[in-house]
C-alpha positions in Angstrom: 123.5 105.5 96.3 124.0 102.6 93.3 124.5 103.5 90.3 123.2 101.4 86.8 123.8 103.0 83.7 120.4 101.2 82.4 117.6 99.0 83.7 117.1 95.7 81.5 115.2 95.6 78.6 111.9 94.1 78.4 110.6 94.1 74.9 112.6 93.3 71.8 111.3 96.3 70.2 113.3 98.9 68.7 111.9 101.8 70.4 113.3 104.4 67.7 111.1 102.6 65.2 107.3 103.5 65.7 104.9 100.4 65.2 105.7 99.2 61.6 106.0 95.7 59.9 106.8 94.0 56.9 104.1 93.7 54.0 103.4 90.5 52.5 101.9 89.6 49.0 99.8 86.6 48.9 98.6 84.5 45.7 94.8 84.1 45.0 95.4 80.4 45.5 98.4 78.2 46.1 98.8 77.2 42.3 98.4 81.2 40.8 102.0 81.9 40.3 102.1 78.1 38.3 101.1 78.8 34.8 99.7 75.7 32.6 102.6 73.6 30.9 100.9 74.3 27.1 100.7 78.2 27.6 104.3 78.6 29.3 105.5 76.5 25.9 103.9 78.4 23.7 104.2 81.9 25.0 105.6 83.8 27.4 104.2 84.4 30.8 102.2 88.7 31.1 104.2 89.8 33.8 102.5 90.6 37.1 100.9 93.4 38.1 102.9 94.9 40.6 100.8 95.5 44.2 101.6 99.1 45.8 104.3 99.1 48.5 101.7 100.6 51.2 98.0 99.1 50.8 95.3 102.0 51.9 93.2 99.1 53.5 96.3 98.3 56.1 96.5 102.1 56.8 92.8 102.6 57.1 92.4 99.5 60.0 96.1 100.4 61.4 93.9 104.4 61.7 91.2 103.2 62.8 92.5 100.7 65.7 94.2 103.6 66.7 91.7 105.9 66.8 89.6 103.5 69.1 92.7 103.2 71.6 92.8 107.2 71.7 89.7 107.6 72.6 89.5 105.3 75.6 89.8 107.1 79.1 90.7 104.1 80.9 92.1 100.6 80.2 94.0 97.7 80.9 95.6 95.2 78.8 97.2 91.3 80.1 99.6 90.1 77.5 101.3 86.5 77.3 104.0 87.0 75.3 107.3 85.4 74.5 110.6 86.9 73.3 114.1 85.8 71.8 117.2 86.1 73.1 120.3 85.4 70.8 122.8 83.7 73.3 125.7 83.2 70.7 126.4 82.3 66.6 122.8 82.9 65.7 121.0 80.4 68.7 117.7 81.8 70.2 116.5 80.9 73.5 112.6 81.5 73.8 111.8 83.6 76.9 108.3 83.9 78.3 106.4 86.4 80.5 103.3 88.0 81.2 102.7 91.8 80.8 100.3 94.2 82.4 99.3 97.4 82.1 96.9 99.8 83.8 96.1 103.2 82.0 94.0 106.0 83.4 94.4 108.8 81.2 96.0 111.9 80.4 98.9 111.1 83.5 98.5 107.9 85.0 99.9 104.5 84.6 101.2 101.0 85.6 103.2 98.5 83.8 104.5 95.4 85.4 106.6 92.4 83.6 107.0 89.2 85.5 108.5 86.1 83.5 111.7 84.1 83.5 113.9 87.5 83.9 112.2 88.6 87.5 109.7 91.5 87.9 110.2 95.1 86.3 107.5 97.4 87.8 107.0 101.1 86.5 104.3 103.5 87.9 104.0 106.6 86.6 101.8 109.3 88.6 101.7 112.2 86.5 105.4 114.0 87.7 107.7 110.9 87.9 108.4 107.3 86.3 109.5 105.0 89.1 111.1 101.2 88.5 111.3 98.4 90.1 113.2 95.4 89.3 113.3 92.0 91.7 115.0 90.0 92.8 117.4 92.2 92.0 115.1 94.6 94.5 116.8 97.9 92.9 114.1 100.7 92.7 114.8 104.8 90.9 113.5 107.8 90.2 113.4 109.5 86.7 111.5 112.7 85.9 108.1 112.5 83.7 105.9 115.0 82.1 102.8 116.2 82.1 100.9 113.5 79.7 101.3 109.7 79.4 102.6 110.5 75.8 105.0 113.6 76.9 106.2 110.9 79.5 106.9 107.7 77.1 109.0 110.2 74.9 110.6 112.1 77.9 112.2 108.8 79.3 113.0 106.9 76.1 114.5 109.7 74.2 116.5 110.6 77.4 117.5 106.9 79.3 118.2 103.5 78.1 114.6 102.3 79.4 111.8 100.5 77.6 108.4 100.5 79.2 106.6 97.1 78.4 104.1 97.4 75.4 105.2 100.7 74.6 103.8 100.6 70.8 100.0 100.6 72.4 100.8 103.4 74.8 101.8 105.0 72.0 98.9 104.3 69.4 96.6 105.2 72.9 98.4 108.5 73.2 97.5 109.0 69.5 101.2 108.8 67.9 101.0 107.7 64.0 102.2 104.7 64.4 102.4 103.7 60.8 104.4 106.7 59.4 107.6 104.8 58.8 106.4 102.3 57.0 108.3 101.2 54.1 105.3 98.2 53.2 101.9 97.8 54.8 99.3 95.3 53.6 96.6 93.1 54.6 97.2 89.5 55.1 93.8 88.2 55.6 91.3 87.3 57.8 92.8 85.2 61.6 91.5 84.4 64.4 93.1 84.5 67.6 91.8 83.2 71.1 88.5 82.5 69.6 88.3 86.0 67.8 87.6 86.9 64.3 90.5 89.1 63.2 92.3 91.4 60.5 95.8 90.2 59.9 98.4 93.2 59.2 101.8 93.9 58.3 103.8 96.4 57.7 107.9 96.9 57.3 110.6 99.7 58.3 113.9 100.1 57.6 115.3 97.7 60.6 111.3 96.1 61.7 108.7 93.8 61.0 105.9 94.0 62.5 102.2 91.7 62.5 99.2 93.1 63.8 96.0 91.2 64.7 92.8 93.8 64.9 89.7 92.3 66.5 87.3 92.6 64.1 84.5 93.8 66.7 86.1 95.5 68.9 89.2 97.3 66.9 91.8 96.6 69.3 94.9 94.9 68.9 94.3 91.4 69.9 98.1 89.8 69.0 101.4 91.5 68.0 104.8 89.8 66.5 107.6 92.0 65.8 110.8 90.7 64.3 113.8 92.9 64.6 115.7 92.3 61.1 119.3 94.2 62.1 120.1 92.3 64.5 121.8 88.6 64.3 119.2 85.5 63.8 116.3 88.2 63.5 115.1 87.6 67.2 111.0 87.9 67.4 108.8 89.1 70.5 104.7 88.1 70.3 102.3 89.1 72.6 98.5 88.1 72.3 96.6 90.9 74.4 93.6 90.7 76.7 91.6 94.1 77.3 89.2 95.1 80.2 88.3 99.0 79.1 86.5 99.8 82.2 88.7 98.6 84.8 88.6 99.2 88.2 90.9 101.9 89.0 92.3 103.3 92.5 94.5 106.4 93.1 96.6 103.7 94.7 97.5 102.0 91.9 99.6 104.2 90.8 100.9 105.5 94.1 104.8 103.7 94.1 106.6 102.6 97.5 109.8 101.0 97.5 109.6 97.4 99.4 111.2 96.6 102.6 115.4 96.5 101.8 115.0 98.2 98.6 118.1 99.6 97.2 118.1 103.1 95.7 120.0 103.4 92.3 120.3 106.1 89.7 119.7 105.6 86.0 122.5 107.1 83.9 121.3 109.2 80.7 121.8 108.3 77.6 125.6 109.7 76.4 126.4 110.4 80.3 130.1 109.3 81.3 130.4 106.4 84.0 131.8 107.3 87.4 135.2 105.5 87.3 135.6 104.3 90.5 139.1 104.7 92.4 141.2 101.9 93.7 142.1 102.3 97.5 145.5 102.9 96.2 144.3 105.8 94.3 142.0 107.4 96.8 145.1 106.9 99.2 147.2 109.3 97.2 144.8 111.5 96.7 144.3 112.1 100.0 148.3 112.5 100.9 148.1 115.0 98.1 145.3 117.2 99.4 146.7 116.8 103.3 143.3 115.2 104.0 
């Protein structure tokens, strides 16, 4: 059997961050924070009142979106997304994929990335999380848990792996998202793909995240999350189709390796490599054992 110490990244999301973005004060109009000529002579400017770091009203939709993914049984969500990848001295190279992902809940899914990076498949089917990466055509193993929740924490917390849209599994297994925000506020009113939408963002420590919440519906419609600790600030975006009664059949979630698969193991996190021996080396290890 192979061995990979990780399987590729999909998302440029920093998984030890929950869903969180950077706030953003706007002014009433473009010409507010311009004060006429006569009054900035003749006096000085009233200082602004400062806005509060975390706006309610970005909290309360952030809750409330949430709340409506919790409570859905089953779903499924297409996303065309884009991501960056910093080659070298600060140049970004846009890549592009699609994203889907079948949820039936408490302990079933399917998530599947196909863009200019291959395929990555993972099924989970209420015991076990298997992947599967073409054209590469590796496929493994890794243990789950009992919940879709208990699962996303079980593999990311233990292996370098990161399921594609993991913030919405998360906000559907009903994780406050939102707790590490540093800033939240409300941009405005958007509209994305036709839809009227809320505009949020919110900020961590090392994150900035935008969230576009259908208005109607309260689901995500469009997410862009900007990764500020690492060099030229690379961005994914995602705008997000659901279906919330799709059809659904044990099958799906049912995983069998293709013809010519290779089995490989996924190291753990903080798990020393296998060095591997040079002939030389297994040579005299043999003479020394009288094998």
């Amino acid at each position: 059997m192979h061995e990979i110490h990780h399987v590729p990244r999909l998302l440029y999301v920093a998984l030890s961050v929950p869903l969180a973005f950077g706030a953003v004060q706007l002014a009433s109009s473009p010409h507010a924070l311009a004060a006429p000529p006569a009054q900035a002579a003749s006096a000085p400017a009233a200082p602004a009142a400062s806005a509060p770091a975390i706006d309610p009203r970005a909290m309360d939709l952030l809750k409330r979106s949430a709340e409506k993914m919790k409570a859905l049984t089953v779903f499924s969500v297409h996303a065309d997304a884009t991501k960056d990848d910093v080659v070298r001295d600060g140049f970004k190279v846009k890549r592009t994929m699609t994203e889907d992902l079948l949820v039936k809940k408490p302990d079933r899914m399917r998530a599947e990335v196909s863009g200019d990076e291959g395929r990555r498949l993972f099924v989970y089917d209420g015991r076990s999380v298997s992947l599967l990466t073409t054209p590469q055509n590796f496929y493994a193993t890794i243990p789950g848990a009992a919940t879709i929740g208990d699962t996303l924490e079980a593999v990311t917390s233990h292996y370098d792996v990161e399921l594609p849209l993991t913030d919405l599994l998360y906000m559907a297994a009903g994780t406050d998202v939102g707790k590490n925000a540093t800033e939240a506020g409300v941009i405005g009113t958007s509209r994305v793909g036709g839809v009227e939408c809320d505009q949020l963002a919110f900020r961590t420590k090392a994150v900035d995240w935008q969230l576009w919440i259908d208005k109607g519906s309260l689901l995500p419609k469009k997410i862009v999350v900007t990764t500020r600790g690492v060099e030229a600030a690379p961005e994914y975006e995602a705008v997000l189709a659901w279906n919330t009664a799709p059809k659904i059949a044990d099958a799906d979630f049912e995983f069998k390796p293709p013809p010519g698969a290779v089995a490989i193991r996924v190291r753990a996190l903080g798990e020393a490599p296998v060095q591997a021996k040079s002939p030389s080396e297994t040579k005299d290890s043999k003479a020394k054992s009288g094998k």
